[in-house]
C-alpha positions in Angstrom: -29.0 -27.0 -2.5 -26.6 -24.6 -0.8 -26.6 -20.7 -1.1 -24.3 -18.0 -0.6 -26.3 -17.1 2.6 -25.5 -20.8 3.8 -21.4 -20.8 3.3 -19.4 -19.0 6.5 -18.4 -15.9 5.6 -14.7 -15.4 4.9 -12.8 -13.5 7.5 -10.9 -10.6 6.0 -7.4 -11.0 6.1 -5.5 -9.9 9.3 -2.6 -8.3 7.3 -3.1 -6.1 3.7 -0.7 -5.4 1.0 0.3 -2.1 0.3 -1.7 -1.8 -2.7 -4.5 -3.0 -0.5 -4.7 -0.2 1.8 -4.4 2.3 -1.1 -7.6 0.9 -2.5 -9.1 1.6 1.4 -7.9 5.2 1.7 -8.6 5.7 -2.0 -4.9 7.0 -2.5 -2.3 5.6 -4.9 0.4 3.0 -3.6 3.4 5.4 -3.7 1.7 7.5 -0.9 1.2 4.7 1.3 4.6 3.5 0.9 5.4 7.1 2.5 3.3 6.9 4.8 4.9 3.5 6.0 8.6 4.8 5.5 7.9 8.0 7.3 6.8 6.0 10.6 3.1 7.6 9.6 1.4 4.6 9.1 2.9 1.1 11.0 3.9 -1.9 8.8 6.0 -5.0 8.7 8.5 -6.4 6.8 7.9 -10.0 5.4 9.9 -12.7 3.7 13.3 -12.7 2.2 12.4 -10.1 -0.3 10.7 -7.4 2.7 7.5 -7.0 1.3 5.1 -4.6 2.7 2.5 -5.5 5.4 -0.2 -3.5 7.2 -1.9 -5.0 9.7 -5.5 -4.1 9.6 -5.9 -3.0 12.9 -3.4 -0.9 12.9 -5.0 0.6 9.1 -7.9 1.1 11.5 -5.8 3.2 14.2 -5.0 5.0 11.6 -8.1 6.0 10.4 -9.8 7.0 13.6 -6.6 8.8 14.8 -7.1 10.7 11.1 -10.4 11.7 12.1 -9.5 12.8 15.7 -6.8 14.9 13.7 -8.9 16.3 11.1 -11.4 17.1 13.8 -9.0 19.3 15.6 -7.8 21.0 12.6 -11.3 21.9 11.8 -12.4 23.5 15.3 -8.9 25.4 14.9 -10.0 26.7 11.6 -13.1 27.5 11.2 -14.2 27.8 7.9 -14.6 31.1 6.6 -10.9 32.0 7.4 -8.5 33.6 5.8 -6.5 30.4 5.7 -6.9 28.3 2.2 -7.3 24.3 2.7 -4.9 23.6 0.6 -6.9 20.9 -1.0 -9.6 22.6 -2.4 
C-alpha cells in the first residue's frame, strides 16, 4: 500500500502567476501588477498574449531585500517619534 509519505514530493513551480504571488505577500493582484510595471518587483512576459511571470527566486529577492528595507526604516525611526507609520 503506498502513502503520501512514500510519493516524491512535488517541486514548487519555478515561475508563479501574478495572482500567485498576491496569495504569498497577502496583497491583492492589482498591486502586484504595480509592482511588476513599476520595475519593483522583476517579471517576464510569456506567450502570444504576455501573461505575467515571476520567477520565484526573484519573489524571494524581493522579500529579503523588503526586510533589509524595512529594517532600515525602522532603526531610522524609532518608534515613539513624532512621525506616524502611515499604516497603522
Amino acid at each position: 500500500m503506498t502513502t503520501a509519505d512514500d510519493l516524491p514530493a512535488k517541486a514548487a513551480p519555478r515561475f508563479l502567476l501574478l495572482e500567485d504571488v498576491a496569495e504569498e505577500l497577502s496583497t491583492s493582484r492589482a498591486q502586484v501588477y504595480a509592482m511588476v510595471r513599476g520595475g519593483e518587483l522583476p517579471a517576464i512576459k510569456v506567450g502570444g498574449r504576455g501573461q505575467w511571470r515571476v520567477e520565484r527566486a526573484k519573489l524571494e529577492a524581493y522579500i529579503e531585500q523588503a526586510y533589509t528595507e524595512t529594517a532600515a526604516w525602522v532603526r531610522a525611526n524609532p518608534f515613539g517619534t513624532t512621525e506616524a507609520d502611515p499604516d497603522i
